[in-house]
C-alpha positions as CSV (number, residue, x, y, z in Angstrom):
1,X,14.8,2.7,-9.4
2,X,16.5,-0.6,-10.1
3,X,17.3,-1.5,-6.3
4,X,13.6,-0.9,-5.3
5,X,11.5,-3.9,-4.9
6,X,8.4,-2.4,-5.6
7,X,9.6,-1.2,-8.3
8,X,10.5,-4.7,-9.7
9,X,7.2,-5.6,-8.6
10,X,6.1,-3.5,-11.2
11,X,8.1,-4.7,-13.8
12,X,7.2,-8.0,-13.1
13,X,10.9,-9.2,-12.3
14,X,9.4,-10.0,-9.0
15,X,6.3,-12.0,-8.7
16,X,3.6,-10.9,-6.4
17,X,0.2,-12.2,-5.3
18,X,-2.3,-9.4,-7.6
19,X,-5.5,-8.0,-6.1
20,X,-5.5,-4.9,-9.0
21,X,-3.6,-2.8,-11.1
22,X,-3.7,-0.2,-13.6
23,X,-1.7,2.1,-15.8
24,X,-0.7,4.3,-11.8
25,X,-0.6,1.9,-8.9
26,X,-0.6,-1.8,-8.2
27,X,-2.3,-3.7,-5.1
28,X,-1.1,-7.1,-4.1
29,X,-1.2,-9.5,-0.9
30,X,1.5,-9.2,1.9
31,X,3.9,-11.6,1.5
32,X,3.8,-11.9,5.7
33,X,0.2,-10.7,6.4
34,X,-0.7,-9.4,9.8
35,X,-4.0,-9.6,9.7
36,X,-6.3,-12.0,7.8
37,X,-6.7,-9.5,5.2
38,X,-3.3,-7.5,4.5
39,X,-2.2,-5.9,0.9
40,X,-0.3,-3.1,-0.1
41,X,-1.1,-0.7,-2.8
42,X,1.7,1.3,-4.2
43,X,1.9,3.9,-7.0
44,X,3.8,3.0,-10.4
45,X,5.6,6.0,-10.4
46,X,8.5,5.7,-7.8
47,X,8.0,8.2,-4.7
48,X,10.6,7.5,-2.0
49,X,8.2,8.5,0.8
50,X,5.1,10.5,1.9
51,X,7.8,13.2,2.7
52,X,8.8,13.4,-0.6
53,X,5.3,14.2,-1.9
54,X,5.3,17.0,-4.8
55,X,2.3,19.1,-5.1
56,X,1.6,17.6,-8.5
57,X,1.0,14.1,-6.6
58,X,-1.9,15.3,-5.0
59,X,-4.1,13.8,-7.2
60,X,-2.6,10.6,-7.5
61,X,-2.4,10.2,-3.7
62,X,-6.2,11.0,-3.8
63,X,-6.8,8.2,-6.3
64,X,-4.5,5.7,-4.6
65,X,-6.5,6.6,-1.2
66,X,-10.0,6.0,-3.2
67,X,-8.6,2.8,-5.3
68,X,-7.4,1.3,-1.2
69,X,-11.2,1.7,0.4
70,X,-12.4,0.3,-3.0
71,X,-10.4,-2.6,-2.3
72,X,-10.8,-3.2,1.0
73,X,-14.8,-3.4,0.8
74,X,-14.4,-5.7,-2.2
75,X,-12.0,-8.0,0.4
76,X,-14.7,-8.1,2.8
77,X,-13.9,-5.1,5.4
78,X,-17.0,-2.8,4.7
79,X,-19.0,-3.3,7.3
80,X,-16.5,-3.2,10.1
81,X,-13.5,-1.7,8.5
82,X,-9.7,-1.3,8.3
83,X,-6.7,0.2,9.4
84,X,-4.9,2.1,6.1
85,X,-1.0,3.3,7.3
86,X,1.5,4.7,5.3
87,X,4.8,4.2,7.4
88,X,7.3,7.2,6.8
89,X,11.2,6.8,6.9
90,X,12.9,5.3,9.8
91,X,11.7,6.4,13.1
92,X,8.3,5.8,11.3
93,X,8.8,2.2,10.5
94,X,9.6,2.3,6.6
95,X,11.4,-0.3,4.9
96,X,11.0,0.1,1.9
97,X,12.0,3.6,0.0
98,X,8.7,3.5,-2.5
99,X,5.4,4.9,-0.9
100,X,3.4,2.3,-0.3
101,X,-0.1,2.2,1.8
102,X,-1.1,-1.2,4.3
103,X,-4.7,-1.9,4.2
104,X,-5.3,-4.4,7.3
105,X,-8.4,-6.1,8.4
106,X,-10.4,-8.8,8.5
107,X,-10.1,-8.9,12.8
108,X,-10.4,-6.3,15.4
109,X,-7.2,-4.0,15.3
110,X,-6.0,-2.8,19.2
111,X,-4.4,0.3,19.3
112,X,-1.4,1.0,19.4
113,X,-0.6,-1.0,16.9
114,X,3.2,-2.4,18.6
């Protein structure tokens, strides 16, 4: 989509910080990081939400969800752990249409989040 920022993340018209990426999804730092560890890992292919899943994304949703604890153990939240949220359309905080997951941690989490 050529509005979509992730998507011009992806295409490299927009520079990002890099943690990993591949031939499906790219990770990369927050740009305003609420937590002392804070990326986002998106898929390549453009999915407006989690709503919008097909049932042939299964297994790309599986690796993206495999490739985000990956990462977040190599960033130093093994041990204690993380807080992984997909935020879904409005009500559900989204703002921006390409399905994208935060990993946070690095610090004690309090629920709810607010």
């Amino acid at each position: 989509m050529s509005d979509c920022i992730f998507c011009k993340i992806i295409a490299g018209e927009i520079p990002s910080k890099k943690i990993f990426e591949d031939d499906e999804m790219l990770a990369f730092h927050d740009i305003t990081p609420q937590a002392p560890v804070h990326f986002l890992l998106i898929p390549r292919k453009h999915i407006r939400s989690i709503m919008e899943l097909k049932k042939a994304d299964a297994d790309l949703l599986g690796r993206l969800f495999f490739k985000a604890q990956e990462l977040a153990k190599e960033l130093g939240c093994g041990e204690k752990g993380a807080r992984f949220v997909i935020n879904c359309k409005t009500d559900g905080g989204q703002t921006v249409d390409h399905l994208h997951i935060h990993i946070l941690g690095g610090r004690s989490l309090g629920w709810p989040p607010g």
